[in-house]
C-alpha atoms as one frame of an Amber mdcrd trajectory, in Angstrom:
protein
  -4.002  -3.306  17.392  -5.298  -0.689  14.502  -8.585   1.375  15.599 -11.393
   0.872  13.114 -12.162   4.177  11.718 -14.613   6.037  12.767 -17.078   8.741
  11.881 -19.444  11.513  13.206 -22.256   9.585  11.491 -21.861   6.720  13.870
 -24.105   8.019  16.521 -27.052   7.449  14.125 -29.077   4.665  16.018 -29.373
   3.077  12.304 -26.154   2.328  11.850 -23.217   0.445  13.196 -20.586   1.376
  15.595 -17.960  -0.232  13.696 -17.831  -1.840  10.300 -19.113  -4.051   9.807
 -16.389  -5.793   9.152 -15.980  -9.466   6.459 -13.007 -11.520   6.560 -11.676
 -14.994   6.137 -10.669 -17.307   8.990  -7.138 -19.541   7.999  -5.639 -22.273
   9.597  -2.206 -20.470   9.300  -1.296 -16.979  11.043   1.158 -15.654   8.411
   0.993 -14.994   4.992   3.155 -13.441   1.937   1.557 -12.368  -0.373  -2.618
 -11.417   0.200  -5.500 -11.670  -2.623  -9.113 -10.101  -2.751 -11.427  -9.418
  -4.945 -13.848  -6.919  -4.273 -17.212  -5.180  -5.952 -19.248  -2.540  -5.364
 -22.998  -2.233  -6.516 -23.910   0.488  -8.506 -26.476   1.947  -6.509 -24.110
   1.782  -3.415 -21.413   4.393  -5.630 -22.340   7.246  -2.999 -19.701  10.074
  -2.094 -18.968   9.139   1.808 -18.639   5.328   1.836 -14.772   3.255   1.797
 -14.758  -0.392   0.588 -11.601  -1.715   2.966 -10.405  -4.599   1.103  -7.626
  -5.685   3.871  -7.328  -4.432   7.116  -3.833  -5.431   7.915  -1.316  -6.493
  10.252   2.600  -7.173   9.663   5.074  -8.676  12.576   7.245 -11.456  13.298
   6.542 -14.929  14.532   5.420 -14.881  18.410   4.821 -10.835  18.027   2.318
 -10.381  15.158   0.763  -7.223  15.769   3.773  -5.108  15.251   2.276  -2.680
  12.807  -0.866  -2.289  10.786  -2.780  -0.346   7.560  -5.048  -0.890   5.099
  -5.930  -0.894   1.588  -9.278  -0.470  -0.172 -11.142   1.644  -2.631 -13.778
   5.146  -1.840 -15.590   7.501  -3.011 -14.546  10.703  -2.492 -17.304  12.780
  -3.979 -14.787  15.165  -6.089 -12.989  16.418  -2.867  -9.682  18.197  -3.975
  -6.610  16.395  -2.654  -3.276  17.506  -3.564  -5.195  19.640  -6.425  -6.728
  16.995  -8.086 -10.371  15.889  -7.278 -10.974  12.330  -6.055 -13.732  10.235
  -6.646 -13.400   6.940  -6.986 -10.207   6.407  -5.651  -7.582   3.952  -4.011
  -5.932   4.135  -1.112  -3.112   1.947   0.818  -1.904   3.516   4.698   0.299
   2.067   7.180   0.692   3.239  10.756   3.451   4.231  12.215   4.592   2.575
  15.926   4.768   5.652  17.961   2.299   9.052  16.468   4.933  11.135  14.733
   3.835  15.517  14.310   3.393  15.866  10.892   6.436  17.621  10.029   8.426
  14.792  10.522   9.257  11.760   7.927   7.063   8.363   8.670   8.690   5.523
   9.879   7.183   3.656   6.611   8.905   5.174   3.304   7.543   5.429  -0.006
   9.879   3.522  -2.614   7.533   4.065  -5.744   4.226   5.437  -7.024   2.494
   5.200 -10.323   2.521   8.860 -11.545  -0.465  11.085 -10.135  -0.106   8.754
  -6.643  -0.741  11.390  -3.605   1.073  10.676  -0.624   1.269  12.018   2.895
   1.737  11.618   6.747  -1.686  11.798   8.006  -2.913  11.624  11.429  -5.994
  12.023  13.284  -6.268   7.950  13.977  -2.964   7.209  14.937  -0.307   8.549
  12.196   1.539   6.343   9.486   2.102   7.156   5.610  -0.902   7.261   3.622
  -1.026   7.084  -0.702  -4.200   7.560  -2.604  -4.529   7.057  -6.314  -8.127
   8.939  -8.447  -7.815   5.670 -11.147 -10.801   5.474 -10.824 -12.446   1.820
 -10.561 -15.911   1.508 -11.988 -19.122   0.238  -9.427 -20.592  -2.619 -11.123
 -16.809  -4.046 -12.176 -15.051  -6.688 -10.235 -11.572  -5.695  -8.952  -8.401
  -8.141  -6.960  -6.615  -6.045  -4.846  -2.807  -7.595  -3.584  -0.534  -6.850
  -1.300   2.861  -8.834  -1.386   5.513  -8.286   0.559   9.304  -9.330   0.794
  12.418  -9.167   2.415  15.927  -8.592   1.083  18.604 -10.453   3.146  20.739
  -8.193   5.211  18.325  -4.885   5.043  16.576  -3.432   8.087  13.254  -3.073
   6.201  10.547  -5.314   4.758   9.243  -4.258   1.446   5.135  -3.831   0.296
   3.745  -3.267  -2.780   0.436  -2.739  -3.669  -1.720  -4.220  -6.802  -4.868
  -3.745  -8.271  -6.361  -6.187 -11.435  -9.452  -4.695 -12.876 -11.171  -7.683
 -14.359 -12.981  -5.614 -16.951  -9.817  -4.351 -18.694  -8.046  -7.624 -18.255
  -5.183  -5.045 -16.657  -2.997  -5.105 -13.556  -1.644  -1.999 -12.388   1.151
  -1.816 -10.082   0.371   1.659  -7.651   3.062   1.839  -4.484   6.158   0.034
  -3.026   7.166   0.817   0.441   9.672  -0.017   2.830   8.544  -1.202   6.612
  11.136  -0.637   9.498  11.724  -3.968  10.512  13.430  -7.048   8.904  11.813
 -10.199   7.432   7.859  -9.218   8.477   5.192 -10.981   7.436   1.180 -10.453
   7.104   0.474 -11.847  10.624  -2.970 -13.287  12.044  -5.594 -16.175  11.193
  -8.098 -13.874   9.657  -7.602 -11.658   6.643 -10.470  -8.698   6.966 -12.068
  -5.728   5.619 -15.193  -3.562   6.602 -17.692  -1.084   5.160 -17.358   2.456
   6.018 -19.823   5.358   6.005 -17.242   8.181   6.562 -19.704  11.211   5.114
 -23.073  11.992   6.986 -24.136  12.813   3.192 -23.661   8.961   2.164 -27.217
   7.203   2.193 -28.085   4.153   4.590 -28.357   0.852   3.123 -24.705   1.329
   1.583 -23.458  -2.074   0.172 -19.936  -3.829  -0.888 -19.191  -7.417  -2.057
 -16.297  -9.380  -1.038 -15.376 -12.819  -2.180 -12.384 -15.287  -3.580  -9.988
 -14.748  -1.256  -6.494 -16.356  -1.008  -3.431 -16.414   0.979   0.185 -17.150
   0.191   2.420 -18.376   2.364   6.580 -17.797   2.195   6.463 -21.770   0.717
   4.956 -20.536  -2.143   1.533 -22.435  -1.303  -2.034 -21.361  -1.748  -4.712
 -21.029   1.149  -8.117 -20.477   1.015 -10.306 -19.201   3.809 -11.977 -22.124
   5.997 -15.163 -20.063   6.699 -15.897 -16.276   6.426 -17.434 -14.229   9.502
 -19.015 -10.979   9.287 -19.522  -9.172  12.235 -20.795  -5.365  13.464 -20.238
  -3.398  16.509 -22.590  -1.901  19.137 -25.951  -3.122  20.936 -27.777  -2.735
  17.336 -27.035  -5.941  14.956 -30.547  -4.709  13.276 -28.433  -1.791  11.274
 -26.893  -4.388   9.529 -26.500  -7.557   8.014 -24.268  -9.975   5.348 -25.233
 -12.943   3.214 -24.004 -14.821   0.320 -24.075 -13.506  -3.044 -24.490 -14.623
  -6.441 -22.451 -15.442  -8.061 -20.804 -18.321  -5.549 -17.786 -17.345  -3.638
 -19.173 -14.178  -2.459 -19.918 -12.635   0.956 -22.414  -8.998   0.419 -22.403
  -6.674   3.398 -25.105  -3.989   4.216 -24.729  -1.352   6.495 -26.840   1.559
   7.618 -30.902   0.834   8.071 -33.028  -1.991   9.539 -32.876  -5.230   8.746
 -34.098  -8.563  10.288 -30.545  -9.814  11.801 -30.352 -10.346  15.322 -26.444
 -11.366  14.962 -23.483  -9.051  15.768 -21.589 -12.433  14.439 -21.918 -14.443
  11.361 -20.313 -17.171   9.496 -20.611 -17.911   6.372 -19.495 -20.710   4.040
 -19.122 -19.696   0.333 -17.974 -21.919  -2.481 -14.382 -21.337  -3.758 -13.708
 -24.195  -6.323 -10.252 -22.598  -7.313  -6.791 -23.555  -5.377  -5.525 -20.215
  -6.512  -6.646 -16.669  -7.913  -7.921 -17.453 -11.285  -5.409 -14.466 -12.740
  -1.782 -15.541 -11.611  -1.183 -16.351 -15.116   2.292 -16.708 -15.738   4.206
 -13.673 -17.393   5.730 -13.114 -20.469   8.518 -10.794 -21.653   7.569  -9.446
 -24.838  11.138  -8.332 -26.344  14.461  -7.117 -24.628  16.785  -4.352 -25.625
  20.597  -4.280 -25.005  23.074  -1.095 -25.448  26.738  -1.934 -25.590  27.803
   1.167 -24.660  31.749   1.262 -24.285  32.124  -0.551 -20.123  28.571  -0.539
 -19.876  25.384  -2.916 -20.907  22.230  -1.731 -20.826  19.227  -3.617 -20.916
  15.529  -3.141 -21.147  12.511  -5.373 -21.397   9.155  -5.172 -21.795   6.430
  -6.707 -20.027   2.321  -6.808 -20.755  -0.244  -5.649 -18.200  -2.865  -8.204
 -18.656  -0.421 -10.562 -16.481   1.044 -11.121 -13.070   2.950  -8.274 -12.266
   6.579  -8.758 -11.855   8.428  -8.754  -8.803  12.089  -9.422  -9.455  14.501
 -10.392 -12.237  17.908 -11.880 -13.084  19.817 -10.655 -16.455  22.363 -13.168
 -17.318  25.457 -12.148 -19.728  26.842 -15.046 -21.878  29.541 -16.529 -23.337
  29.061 -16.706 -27.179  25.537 -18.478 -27.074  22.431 -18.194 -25.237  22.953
 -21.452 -23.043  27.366 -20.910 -22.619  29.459 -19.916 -19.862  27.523 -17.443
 -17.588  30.127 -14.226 -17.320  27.755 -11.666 -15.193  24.622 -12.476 -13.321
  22.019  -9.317 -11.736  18.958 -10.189  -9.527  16.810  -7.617  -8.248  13.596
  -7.672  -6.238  12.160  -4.206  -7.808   9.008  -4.497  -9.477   8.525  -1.394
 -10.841  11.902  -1.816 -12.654  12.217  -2.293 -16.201  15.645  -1.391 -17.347
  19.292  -1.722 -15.780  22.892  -1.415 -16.483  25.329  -3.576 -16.162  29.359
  -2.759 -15.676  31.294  -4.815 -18.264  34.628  -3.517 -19.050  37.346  -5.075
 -20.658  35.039  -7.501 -23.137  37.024  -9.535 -25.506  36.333  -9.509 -29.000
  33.310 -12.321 -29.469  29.462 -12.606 -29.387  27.577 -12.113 -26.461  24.327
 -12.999 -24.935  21.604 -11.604 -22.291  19.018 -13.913 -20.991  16.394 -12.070
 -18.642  14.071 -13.720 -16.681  11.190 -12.194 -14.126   9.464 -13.551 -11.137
   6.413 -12.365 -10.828   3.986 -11.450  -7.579   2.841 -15.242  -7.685   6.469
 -16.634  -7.715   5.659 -17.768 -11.257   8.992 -17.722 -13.626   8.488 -16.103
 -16.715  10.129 -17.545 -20.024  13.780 -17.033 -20.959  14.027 -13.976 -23.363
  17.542 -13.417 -24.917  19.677 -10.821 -26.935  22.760 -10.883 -28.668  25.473
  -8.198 -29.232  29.028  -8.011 -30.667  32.267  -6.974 -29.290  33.955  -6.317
 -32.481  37.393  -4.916 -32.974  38.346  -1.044 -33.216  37.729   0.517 -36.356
């Protein structure tokens, strides 16, 4: 099990021991791909405080609890990290099994990060591979965070990727992909949770975050939605804190850090999600395709737009004279970061040839068919 963590400011008598912490309670105990959205008042935007979106666990069926991280958004006050300052930042960790010195490589391996990601092995609370991003989000602006993972047949490791979808920009941005030791893991557990942090004794009491619509997919492809939410604090002292539903509907709001009238170190609550799945999984589109014919290579390029599901894999097809003939070459990759690949193709024949490209994205959602033609023409 992952520590909550923890900070010098917790002996204050005002505020909690842990967390608090808000999550939703599921009938299942695994999950594929993991959506929440989250939002932070503007008067809570203090230097000191970490939103945790998802407080994770990964494992295999009858041993859930195999690994763990999390994911969530802070404020970092301008601290330098890496050279650059942070303020409102991201950040996505995952533990290692056994504490590692820091001179030697995680277990958990960074495939990709969006340029400017910061990434290292930190320790202090176990140790694991941590990335941070200074986007920065926005208080007063509703964000989804995602996680998806998935497994490649044959490889020792599960992959992870991390998403964000700011809902003011109408933008997903894709930040990390890792690789897990361990094949075929899922998100494990019936509750998907996050907590409220006060990790600066500078950061005010009375510190607030907002969490609400969240959604689970299972390896099916179905949707789940949380059958209640529970909010819950550690220590003798539920008075330091306290969590309610929000305006608009769908929403749980968490306080931390003063005196309030709550006698509960437990509660449930019972927003109103009317939606059977995240009201952005539109489906993608590719926007154009470029081929290179390039003497016994192909190469081929698409484009995608950010204001829809990200993509997580796609197949390039290579035809025979039309875009529905005789399929000569078939690629499928699970890489969502990729946008561009070769393909070996010596020896064409003279004769016109088409590329089909397709994507899945995060959602499992096929996009449309775009195509591409190219000749083979004879020696000049």
């Amino acid at each position: 099990m992952i520590p909550l963590r923890a900070s010098s400011s917790l002996r204050n008598t005002d505020v909690p021991d842990s967390g608090p912490n808000v999550g939703g309670v599921f009938e299942g105990n695994e999950a594929e791909l993991v959506y929440w959205e989250q939002y932070v008042p503007v008067e809570s935007d203090w230097p000191g405080i970490f939103w945790c979106g998802y407080n994770f666990y990964v494992g295999h069926q009858g041993s859930p609890y195999e690994r763990g991280g999390y994911v969530g958004i802070q404020n970092n006050g301008g601290a330098l990290i890496g050279g650059v300052p942070y303020i409102n930042n991201n950040i996505c960790s995952v533990w290692d099994q056994v504490d590692l010195p820091p001179d030697v490589p995680t277990e958990v391996t960074l495939d990709y990060g969006i340029a400017g990601l910061y990434s290292d092995h930190f320790g202090g609370e176990g140790t694991g591979l941590h990335t941070s991003h200074p986007m920065p989000w926005v208080a007063g602006q509703y964000y989804s965070l995602v996680l998806r993972r998935w497994y490649i047949p044959g490889e020792r490791v599960t992959r992870l990727a991390f998403f964000m979808y700011s809902h003011t920009d109408k933008e997903w941005t894709h930040y990390s992909s890792m690789s897990i030791p361990g094949p075929n893991l899922s998100f494990a557990g019936h509750s998907s949770e996050g907590f409220l942090e006060r990790f600066s004794d500078d950061a005010p009491l009375g510190y607030r975050g907002r969490w609400g619509q969240l959604f689970r997919m299972t390896h099916d492809g179905q949707w789940h939605k949380p059958l209640y939410y529970q909010a819950s604090a550690g220590g003798d002292r539920p008075h330091t804190w306290n969590a309610y539903l929000s305006e608009p509907e769908g929403w749980v709001e968490v306080i931390s850090g003063g005196r309030y009238e709550n006698d509960d170190n437990l509660k449930e609550l019972r927003p109103v999600q009317p939606l059977d799945q995240p009201s952005v999984a539109g489906k993608q589109a590719i926007i154009g395709i470029a081929i290179a014919h390039l003497a016994d290579s192909l190469v081929v390029h698409w484009r995608t737009l950010p204001e829809f599901a990200p993509q997580l894999s796609y197949k390039i097809s290579l035809h025979w004279r039309q875009p529905d003939g005789i399929v000569l070459l078939e690629k499928r990759e699970a890489v969502p970061h990729l946008r561009d690949t070769l393909l070996s193709v010596p020896g064409l024949p003279i004769e016109t040839y088409w590329v089909s490209v397709v994507i899945t994205d995060i959602f499992n959602q096929p996009s449309h068919t775009a195509y591409a033609s190219f000749e083979v023409k004879a020696p000049t």
